[in-house]
C-alpha positions as CSV (number, residue, x, y, z in Angstrom):
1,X,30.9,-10.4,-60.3
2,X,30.6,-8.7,-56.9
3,X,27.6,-7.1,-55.2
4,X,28.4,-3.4,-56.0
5,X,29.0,-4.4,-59.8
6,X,25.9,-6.5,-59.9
7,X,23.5,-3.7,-58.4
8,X,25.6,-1.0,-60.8
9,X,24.0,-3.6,-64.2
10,X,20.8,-3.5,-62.7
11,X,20.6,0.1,-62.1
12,X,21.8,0.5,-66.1
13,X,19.0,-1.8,-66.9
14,X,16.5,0.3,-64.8
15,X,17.8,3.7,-66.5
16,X,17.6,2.6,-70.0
17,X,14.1,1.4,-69.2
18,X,13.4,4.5,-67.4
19,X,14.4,6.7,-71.1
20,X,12.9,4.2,-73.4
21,X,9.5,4.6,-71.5
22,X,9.1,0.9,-71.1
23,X,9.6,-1.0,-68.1
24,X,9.4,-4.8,-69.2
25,X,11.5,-7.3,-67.6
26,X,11.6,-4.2,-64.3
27,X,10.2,-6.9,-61.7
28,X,12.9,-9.6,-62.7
29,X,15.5,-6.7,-61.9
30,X,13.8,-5.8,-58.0
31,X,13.4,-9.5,-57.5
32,X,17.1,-9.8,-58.2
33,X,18.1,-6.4,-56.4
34,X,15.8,-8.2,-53.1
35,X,18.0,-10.9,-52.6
36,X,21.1,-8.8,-52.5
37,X,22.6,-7.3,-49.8
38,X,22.3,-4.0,-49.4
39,X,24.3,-1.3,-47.1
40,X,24.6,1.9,-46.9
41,X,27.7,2.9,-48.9
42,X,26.3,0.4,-51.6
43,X,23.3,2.4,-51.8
44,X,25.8,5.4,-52.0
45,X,27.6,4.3,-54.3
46,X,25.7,2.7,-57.3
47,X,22.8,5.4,-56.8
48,X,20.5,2.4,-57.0
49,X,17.5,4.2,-55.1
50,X,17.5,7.0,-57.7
51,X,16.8,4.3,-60.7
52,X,14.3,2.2,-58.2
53,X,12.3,5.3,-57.5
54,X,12.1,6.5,-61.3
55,X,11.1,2.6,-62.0
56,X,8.2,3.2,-59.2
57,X,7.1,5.8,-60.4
58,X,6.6,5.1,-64.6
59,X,5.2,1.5,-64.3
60,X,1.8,1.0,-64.2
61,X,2.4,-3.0,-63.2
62,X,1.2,-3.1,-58.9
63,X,3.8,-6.2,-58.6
64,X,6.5,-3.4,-60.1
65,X,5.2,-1.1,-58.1
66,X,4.4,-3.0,-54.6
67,X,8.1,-4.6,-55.0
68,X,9.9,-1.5,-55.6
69,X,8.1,0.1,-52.5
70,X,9.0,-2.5,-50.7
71,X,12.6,-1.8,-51.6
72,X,12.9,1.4,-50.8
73,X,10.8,1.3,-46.9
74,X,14.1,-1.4,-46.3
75,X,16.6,1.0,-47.6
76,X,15.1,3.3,-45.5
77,X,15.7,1.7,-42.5
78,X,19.8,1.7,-44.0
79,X,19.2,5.5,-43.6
80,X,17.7,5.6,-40.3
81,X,20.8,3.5,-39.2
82,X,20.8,3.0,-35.2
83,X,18.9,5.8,-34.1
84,X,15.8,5.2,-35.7
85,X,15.9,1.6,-33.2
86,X,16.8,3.8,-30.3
87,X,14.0,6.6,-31.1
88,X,11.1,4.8,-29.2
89,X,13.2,4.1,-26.5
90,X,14.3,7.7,-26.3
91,X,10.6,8.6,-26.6
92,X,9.6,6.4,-23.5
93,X,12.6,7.8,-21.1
94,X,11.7,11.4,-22.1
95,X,7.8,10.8,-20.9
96,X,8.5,9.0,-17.9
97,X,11.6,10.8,-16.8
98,X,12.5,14.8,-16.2
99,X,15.2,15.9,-19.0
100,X,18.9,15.1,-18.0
101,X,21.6,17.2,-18.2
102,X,23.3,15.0,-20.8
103,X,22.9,16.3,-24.3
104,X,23.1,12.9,-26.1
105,X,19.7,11.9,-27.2
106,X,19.1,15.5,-28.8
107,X,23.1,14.9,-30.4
108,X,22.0,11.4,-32.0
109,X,18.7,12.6,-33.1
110,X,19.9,15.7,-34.9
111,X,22.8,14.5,-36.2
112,X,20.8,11.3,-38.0
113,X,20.8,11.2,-41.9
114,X,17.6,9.9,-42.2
115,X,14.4,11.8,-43.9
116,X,12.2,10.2,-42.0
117,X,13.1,12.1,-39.1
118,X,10.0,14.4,-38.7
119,X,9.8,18.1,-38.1
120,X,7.2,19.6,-35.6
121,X,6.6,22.4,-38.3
122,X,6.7,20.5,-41.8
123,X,5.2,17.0,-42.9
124,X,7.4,14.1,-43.3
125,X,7.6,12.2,-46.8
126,X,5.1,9.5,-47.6
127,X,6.5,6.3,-46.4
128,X,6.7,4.7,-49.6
129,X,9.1,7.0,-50.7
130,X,12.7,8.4,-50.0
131,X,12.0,12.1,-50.9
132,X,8.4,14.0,-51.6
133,X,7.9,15.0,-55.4
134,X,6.9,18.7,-55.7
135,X,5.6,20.0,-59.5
136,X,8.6,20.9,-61.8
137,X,10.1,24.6,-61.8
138,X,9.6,26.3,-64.6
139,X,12.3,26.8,-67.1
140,X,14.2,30.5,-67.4
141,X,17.1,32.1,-69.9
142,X,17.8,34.5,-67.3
143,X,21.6,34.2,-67.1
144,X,21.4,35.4,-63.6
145,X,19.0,32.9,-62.5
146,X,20.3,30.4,-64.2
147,X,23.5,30.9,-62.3
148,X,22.0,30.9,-58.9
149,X,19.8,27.5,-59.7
150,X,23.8,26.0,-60.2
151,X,24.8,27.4,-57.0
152,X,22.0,26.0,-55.1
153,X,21.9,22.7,-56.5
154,X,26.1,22.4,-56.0
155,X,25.2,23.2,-52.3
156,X,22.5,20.5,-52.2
157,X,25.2,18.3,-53.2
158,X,27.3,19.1,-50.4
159,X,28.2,15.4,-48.8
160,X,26.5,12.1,-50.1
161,X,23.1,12.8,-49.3
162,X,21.5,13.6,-52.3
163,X,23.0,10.2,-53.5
164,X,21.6,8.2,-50.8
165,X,18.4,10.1,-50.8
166,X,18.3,9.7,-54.5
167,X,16.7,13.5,-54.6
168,X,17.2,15.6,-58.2
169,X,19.2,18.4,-57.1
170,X,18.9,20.3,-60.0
171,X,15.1,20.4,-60.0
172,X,15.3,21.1,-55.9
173,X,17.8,23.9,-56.8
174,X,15.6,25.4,-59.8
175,X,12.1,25.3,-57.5
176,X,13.9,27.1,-54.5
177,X,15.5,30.1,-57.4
178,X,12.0,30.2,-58.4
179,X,10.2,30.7,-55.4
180,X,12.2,33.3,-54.2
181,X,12.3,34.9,-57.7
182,X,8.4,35.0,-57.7
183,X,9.0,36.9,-53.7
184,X,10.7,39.6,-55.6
185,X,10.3,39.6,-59.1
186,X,13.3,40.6,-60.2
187,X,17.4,39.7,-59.4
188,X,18.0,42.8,-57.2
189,X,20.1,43.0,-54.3
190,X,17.7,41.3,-52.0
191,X,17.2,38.3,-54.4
192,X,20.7,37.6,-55.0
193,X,21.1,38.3,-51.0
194,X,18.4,35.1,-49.8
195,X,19.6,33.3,-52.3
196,X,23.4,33.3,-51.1
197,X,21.6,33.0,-47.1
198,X,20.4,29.7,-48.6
199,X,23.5,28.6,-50.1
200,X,25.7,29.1,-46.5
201,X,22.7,27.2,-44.8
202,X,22.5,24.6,-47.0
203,X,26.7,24.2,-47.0
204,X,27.0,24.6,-43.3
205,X,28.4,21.2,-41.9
206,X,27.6,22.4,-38.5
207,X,23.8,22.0,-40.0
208,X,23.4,18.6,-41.7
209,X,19.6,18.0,-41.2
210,X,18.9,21.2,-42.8
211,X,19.8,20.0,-46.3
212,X,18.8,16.6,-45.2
213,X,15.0,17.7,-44.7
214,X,15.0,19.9,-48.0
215,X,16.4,17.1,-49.5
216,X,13.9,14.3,-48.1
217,X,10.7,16.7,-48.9
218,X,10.5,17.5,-45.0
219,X,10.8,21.4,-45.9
220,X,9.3,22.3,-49.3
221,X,11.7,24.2,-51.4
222,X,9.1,27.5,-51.2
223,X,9.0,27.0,-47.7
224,X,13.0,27.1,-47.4
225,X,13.3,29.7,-49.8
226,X,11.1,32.2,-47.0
227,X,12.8,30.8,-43.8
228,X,14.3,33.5,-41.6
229,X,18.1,32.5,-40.3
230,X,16.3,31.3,-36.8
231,X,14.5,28.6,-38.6
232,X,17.1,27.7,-40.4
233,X,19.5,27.2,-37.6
234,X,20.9,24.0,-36.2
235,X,19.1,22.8,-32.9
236,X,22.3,23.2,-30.9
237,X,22.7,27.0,-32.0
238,X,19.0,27.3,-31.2
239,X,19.6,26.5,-27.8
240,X,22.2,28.6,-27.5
241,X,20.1,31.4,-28.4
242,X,17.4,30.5,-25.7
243,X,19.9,30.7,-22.9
């Protein structure tokens, strides 16, 4: 049995635990998914984070618990890939030297998939996490709504993100229609007009970290749903707007 077929069982095993409500047998299964190797595609792949994390969070056993933390702070690093090793050293130059002309450290920062890349203006995630939990939206029969929470989750889905993240896009898509639903309280022109803005942000590949950090928890979904098209631009377009 290979590696990716191996994980695949265990992530089964994890998500029939998860719906039956009862996690025996759960620290066998992360002892066995620790001595596996793990990349980044695998983690892709076999949505193996998702099924850790929901482990994580229903046991009440610490070992469960402590192991599948433990888990998920290495996959993290999977995520961070090379320019989470070359941050520090980035950090040091820009102290002790005047900015180049080169663009590249801004390039490899910004263009990192990771979510534990922080924002000056929002909070990273907890660091025993991959994404930030936020309290459930609450449920609607408004077609129109309905139809916009679809939209935004597709567009959260844009690239493998979400997989790797293991983020609920559905519930992220629903708490972002409902904050700006609650800003105008009805499905006017203006709704139906910030929620497409999000949509085009959220798709645009120029963008990436955008969706990364709504993703990750990094920018709450009521905190997207208000940003202006400034905040929500890349860094390079920023820049471009300062000169």
């Amino acid at each position: 049995m290979s590696t990716e077929e191996e994980i695949v069982r265990i992530a089964k095993k994890m998500d029939r635990m998860v719906q039956k409500k009862n996690a025996a047998g759960a620290l066998d299964l992360l002892k066995e998914l620790k001595n596996l190797p793990m990349t980044l595609e695998l983690l892709q792949s076999t949505r193996i984070g998702m099924s850790v994390n929901a482990i994580r969070k229903q046991s009440v056993d610490e070992d469960v618990t402590s192991l599948a933390k433990s888990l998920i702070k290495s996959w993290k690093k999977l995520l961070d890939g090379p320019a989470a090793e070359k941050e520090p050293e980035e950090k040091k130059k820009e102290q002790s030297s005047p900015p180049q002309n080169s663009p590249d450290p801004k390039e490899e920062g910004s263009s990192s998939s990771n979510c534990s890349s922080k924002r000056e203006d929002y909070p990273a995630p907890p660091s025993d996490s991959l994404i930030t939990s936020y309290a459930r939206a609450p449920s609607t029969s408004d077609s129109v709504r309905l139809k916009c929470r679809e939209l935004l989750s597709t567009a959260l889905k844009t690239g493998d993100d979400h997989i790797t993240i293991g983020a609920d896009d559905e519930e992220l898509g629903a708490q972002i229609e409902d904050a700006i639903f609650k800003e105008f309280n009805n499905t006017d022109s203006k709704y139906k007009n910030r929620v497409r803005s999000r949509i085009a942000n959220l798709k645009d590949a120029k963008n990436p970290n955008l969706r990364r950090s709504v993703l990750c928890g990094n920018i709450a979904p009521d905190v997207f749903a208000r940003m202006s098209a400034d905040e929500m631009a890349s860094d390079e377009l920023k820049q471009i707007r300062k000169i």
